[in-house]
C-alpha positions as CSV (number, residue, x, y, z in Angstrom):
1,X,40.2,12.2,-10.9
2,X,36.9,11.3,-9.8
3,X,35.4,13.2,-13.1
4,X,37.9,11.2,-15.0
5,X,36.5,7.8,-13.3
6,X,33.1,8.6,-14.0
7,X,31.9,7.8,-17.2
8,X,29.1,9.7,-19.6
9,X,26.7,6.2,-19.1
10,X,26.8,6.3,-15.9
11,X,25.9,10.0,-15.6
12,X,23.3,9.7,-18.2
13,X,21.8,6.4,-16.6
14,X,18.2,7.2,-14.3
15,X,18.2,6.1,-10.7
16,X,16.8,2.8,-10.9
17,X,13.6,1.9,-8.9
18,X,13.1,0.4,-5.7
19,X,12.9,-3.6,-6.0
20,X,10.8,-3.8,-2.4
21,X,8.4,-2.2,-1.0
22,X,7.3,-1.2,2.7
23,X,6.0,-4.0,4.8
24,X,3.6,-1.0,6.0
25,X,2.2,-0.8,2.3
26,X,2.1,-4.3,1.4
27,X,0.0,-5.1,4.3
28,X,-1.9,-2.1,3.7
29,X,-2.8,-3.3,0.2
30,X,-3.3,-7.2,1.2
31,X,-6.4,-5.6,3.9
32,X,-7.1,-3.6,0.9
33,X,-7.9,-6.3,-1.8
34,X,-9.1,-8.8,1.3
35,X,-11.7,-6.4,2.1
36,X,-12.9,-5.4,-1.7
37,X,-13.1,-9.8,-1.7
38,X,-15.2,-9.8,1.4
39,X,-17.4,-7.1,0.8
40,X,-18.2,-7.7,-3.0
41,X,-19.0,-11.6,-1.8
42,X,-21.1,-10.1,0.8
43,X,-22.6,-7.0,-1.1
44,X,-23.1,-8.7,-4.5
45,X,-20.8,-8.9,-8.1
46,X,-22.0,-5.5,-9.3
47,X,-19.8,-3.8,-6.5
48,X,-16.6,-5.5,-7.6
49,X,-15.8,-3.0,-9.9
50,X,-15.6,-0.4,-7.8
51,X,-14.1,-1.8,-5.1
52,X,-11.1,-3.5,-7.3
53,X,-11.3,0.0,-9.3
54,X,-10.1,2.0,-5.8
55,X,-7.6,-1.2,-4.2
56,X,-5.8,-0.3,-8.1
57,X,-5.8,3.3,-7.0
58,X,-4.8,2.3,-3.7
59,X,-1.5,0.2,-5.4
60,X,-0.9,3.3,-7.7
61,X,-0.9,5.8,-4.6
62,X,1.7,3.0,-2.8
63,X,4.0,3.0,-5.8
64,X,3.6,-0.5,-6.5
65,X,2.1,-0.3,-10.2
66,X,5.3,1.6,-11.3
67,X,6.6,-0.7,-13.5
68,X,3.4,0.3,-16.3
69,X,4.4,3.8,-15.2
70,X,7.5,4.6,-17.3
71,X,7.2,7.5,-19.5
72,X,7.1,5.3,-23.2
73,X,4.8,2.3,-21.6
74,X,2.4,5.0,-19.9
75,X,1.6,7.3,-23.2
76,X,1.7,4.1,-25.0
77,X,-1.2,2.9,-22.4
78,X,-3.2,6.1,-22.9
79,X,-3.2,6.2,-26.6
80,X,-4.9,2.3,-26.7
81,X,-6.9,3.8,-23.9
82,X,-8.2,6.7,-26.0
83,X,-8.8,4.1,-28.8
84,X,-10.6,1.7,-26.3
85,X,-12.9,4.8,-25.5
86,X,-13.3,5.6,-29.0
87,X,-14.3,1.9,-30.3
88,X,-17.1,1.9,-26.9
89,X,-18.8,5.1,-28.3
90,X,-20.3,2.5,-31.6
91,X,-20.3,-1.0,-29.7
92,X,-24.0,-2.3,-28.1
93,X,-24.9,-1.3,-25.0
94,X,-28.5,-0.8,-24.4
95,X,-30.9,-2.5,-26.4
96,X,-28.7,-2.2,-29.4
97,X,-28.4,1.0,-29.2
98,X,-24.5,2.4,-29.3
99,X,-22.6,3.8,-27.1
100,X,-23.0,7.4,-28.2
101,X,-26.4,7.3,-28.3
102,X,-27.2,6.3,-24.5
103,X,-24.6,8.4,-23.4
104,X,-26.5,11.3,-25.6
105,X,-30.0,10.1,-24.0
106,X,-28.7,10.3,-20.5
107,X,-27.7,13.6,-20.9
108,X,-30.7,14.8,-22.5
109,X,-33.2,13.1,-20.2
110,X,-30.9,11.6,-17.5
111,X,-33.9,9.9,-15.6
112,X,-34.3,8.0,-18.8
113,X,-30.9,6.0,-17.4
114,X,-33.2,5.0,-14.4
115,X,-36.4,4.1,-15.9
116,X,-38.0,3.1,-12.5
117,X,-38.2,6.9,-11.3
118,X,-40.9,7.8,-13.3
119,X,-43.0,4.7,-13.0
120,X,-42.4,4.2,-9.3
121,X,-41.4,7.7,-8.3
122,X,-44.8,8.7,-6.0
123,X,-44.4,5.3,-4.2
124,X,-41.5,6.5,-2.1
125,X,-40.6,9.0,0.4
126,X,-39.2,12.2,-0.5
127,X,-36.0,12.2,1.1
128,X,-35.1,9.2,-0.6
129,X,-35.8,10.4,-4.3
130,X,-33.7,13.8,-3.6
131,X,-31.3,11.2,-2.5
132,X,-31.1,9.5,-5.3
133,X,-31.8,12.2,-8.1
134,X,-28.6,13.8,-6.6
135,X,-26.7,10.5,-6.8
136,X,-27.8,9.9,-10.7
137,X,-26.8,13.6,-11.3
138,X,-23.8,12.8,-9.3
139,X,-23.1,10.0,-11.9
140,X,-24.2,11.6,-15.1
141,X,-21.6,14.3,-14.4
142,X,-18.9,12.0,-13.4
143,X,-19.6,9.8,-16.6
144,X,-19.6,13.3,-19.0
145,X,-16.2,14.4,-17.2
146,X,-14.4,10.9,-18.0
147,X,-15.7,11.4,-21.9
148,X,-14.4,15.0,-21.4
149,X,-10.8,13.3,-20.5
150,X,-10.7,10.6,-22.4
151,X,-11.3,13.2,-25.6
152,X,-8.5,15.2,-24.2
153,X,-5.8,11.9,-23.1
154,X,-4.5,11.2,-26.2
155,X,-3.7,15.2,-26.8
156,X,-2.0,15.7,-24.0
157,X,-0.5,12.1,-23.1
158,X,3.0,13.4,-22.9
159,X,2.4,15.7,-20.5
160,X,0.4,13.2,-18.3
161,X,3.1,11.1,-18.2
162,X,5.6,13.6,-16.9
163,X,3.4,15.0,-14.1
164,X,2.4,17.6,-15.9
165,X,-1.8,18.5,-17.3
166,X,-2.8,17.8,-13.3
167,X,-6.2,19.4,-14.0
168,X,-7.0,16.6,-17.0
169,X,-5.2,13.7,-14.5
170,X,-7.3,15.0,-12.0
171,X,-10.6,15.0,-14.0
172,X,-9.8,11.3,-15.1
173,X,-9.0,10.4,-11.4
174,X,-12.4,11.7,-9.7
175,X,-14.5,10.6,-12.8
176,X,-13.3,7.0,-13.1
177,X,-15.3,5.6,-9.8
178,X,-18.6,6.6,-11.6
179,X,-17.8,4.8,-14.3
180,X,-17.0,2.1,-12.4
181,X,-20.8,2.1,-10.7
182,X,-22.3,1.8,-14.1
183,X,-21.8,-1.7,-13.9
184,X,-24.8,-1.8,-11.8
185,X,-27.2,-1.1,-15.1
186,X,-25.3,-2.6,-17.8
187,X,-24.1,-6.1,-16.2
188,X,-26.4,-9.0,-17.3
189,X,-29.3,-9.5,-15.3
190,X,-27.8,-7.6,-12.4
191,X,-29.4,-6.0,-10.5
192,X,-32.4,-4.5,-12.4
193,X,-30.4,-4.7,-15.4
194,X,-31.6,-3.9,-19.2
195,X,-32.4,-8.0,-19.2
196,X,-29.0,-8.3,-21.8
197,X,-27.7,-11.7,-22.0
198,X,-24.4,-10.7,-22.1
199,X,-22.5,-7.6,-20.5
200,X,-22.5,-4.9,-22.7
201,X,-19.5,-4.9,-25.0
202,X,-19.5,-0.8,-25.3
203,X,-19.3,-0.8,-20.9
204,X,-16.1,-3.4,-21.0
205,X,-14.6,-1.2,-23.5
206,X,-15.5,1.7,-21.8
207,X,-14.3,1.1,-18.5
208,X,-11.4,-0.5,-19.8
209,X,-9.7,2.8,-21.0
210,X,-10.9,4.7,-18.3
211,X,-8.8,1.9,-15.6
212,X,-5.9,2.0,-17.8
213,X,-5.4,5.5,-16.9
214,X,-6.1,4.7,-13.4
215,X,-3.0,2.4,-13.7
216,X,-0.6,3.6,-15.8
217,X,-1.0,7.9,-14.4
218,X,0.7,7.8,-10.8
219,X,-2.0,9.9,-8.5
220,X,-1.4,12.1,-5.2
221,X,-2.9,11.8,-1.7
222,X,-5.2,14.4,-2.8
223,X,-6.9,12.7,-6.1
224,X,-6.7,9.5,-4.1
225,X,-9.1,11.4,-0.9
226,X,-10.7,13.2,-4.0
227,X,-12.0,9.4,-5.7
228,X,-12.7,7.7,-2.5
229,X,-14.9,10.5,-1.4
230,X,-16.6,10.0,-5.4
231,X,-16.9,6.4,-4.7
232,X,-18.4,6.9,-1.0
233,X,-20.9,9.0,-2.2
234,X,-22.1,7.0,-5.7
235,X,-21.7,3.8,-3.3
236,X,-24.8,5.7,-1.3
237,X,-27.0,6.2,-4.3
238,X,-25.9,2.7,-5.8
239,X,-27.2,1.3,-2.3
240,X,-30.5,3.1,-1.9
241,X,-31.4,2.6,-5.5
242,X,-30.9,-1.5,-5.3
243,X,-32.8,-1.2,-1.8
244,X,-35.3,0.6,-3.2
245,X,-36.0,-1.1,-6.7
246,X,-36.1,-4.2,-4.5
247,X,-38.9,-3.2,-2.7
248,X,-41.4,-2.3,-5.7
249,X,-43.9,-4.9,-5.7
């Protein structure tokens, strides 16, 4: 009888998703996004990014951005994501030069991203260039491993969707904060910026893909640690590099 009295739709139907959410994670994400506010008034508008970028991973890890996360919306997401990514690699971005071809230049003379080291290298102590050489390695790599993913996101969307690919969701996860930092070079006229009148259109597309996938790809406890660790350490570059450039005569 109770076979009888249940019907095929109701076997086939998902569970449907909690309408609430913890008080414990709502208040959790309200500090969250107070304390990105406070500290980007406090630190300047070239830390926003980053500090909105990890509050989104913060939501994601809580649950509450599930309603981009359903299996059609989310490989829907990645693919415009892929082709945001694509479209940044021939828009302006420094000194009209495209996307591809900074990207290439960093790679093949990364210092060439931070112009300042070789002009005002021998004017600093040591400990603080090491510092910062690591850190601009640090973000060369993470900004090669989210062109890595994003090459690989629209091959093996359906698999990211479903949990599955973790080593690509992964890469995309710990990557994303560098990104993120690069707003420090490319944002008009801050700080120590190219002199661009405008922000550079190939960065806003660039990042843009790279936070869709930071929205729409729910991420463990692990990936979370693993990006705020990423963003800790590229926030301690970010900060000796602005303290120091300030102080060149």
């Amino acid at each position: 009888m109770v076979g009888m009295a249940t019907s095929p739709a109701d076997i086939a139907a998902p569970p449907s998703r909690p309408t609430q959410y913890s008080l414990r994670g709502v208040l959790l994400l309200t500090a969250a996004v107070a304390g990105a506010c406070a500290l980007g008034s406090w630190l300047g508008a070239g830390w926003l990014p980053l500090l909105l970028g990890m509050t989104l991973y913060l939501a994601n890890y809580l649950g509450m951005l599930g309603f981009v996360q359903g299996r059609r919306v989310a490989q829907t997401a990645l693919y415009l994501a892929a082709l945001a990514w694509v479209v940044s690699l021939f828009l302006p971005l420094v000194d009209g030069n495209s996307g591809w071809v900074v990207a290439l230049c960093c790679n093949m003379d990364w210092e060439g991203a931070f112009p300042e080291l070789r002009t005002h290298g021998i004017a600093w102590n040591l400990a603080g260039q090491l510092l910062l050489r690591v850190a601009g390695l640090t973000l060369v790599g993470a900004s090669d491993l989210a062109n890595v993913g994003m090459t690989l996101c629209p091959l093996l969307a359906h698999r990211l969707v479903v949990g599955k690919a973790r080593w690509l969701h992964t890469i995309l996860v710990v990557s994303t904060p560098g990104v993120w930092t690069w707003y420090f070079t490319f944002a008009p006229r801050y700080p120590y910026s190219p002199g661009t009148d405008e922000l550079a259109p190939a960065y806003v597309a660039w990042c843009g893909a790279l936070t869709i996938t930071a929205i729409v790809l729910r991420i463990s406890r692990w990936q979370l640690i693993a990006a705020t660790a990423m963003s800790m350490w590229l926030s301690v570059g970010a900060w000796v590099w602005i303290d120091w450039i300030a102080g060149i005569p």
